[in-house]
VEXDREN-2710 file (C-alpha; in Angstrom, 1 decimal):
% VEXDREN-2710
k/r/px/py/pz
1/UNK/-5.9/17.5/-62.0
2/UNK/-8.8/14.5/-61.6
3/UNK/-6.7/12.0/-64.2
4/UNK/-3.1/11.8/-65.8
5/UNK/-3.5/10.0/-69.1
6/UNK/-0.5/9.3/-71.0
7/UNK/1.1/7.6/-74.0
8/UNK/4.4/6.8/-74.9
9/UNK/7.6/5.0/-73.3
10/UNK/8.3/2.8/-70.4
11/UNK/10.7/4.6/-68.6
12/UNK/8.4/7.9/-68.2
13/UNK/5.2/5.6/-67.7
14/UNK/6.8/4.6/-64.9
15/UNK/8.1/7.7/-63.9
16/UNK/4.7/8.5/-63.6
17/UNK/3.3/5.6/-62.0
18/UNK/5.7/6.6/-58.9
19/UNK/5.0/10.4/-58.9
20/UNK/1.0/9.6/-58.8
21/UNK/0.9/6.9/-56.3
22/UNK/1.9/9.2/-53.1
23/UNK/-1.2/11.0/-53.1
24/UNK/-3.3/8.2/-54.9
25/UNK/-3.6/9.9/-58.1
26/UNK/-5.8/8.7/-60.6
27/UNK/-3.8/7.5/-64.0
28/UNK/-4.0/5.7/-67.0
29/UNK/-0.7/4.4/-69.1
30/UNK/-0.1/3.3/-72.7
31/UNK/3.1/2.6/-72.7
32/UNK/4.1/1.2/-76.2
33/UNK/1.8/-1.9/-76.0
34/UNK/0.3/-3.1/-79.4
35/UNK/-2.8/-5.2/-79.7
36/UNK/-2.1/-9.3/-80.8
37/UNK/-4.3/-10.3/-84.4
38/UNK/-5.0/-14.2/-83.3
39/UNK/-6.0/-15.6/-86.6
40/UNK/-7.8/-19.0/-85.8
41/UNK/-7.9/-22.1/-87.8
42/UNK/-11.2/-21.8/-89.1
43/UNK/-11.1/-18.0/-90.0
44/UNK/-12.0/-16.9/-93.6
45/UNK/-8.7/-16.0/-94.3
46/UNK/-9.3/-13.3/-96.8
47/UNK/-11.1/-10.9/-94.2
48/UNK/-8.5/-11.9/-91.3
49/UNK/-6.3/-10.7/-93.9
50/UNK/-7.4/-7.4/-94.8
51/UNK/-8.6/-6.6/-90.9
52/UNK/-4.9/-7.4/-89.8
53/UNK/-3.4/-4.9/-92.8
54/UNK/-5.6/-2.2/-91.7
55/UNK/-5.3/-2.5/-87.7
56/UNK/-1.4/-2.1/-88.4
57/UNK/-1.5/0.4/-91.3
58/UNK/-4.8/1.9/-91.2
59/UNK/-4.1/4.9/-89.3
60/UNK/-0.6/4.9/-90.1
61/UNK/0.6/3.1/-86.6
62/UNK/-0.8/6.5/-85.6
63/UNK/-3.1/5.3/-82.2
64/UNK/-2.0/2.9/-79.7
65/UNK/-4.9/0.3/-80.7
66/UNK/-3.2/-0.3/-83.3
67/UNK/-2.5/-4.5/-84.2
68/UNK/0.3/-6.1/-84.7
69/UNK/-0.1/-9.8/-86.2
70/UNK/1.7/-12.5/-83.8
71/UNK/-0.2/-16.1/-83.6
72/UNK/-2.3/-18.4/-85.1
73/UNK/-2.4/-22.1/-86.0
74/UNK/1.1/-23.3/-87.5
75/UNK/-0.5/-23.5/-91.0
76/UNK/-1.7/-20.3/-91.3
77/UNK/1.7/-18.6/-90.0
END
């Protein structure tokens, strides 16, 4: 097998990691991450808005690029 890809926890990512690095196995882990919305101060606020709704719910949480709104400027929080 030329690449492992796989998706899900920590614990098996890791699991894994160790199993592939023996032999130098070629890998690539997603391991639960989510992708941060930064919403800047000078954003049109509307569209940051309806970008943010749909990277979380768009596709149902169903792909791991989906977004998960965490920062921005105080004032827009």
């Amino acid at each position: 097998m030329p690449v492992i890809s796989f998706t899900g926890s920590t614990a098996v990512g890791r699991i894994i990691a160790q199993a592939c690095a023996p032999d130098f196995k070629h890998y690539s882990l997603e391991m639960g991450g989510k992708n941060i919305i930064i919403v800047m101060d000078d954003a049109n606020l509307e569209l940051a808005v309806d970008g943010a709704v749909w990277g979380g719910f768009g596709t149902t949480g169903q792909r791991c690029t989906s977004g998960e709104p965490r920062g921005g400027p105080q004032e827009c929080l």
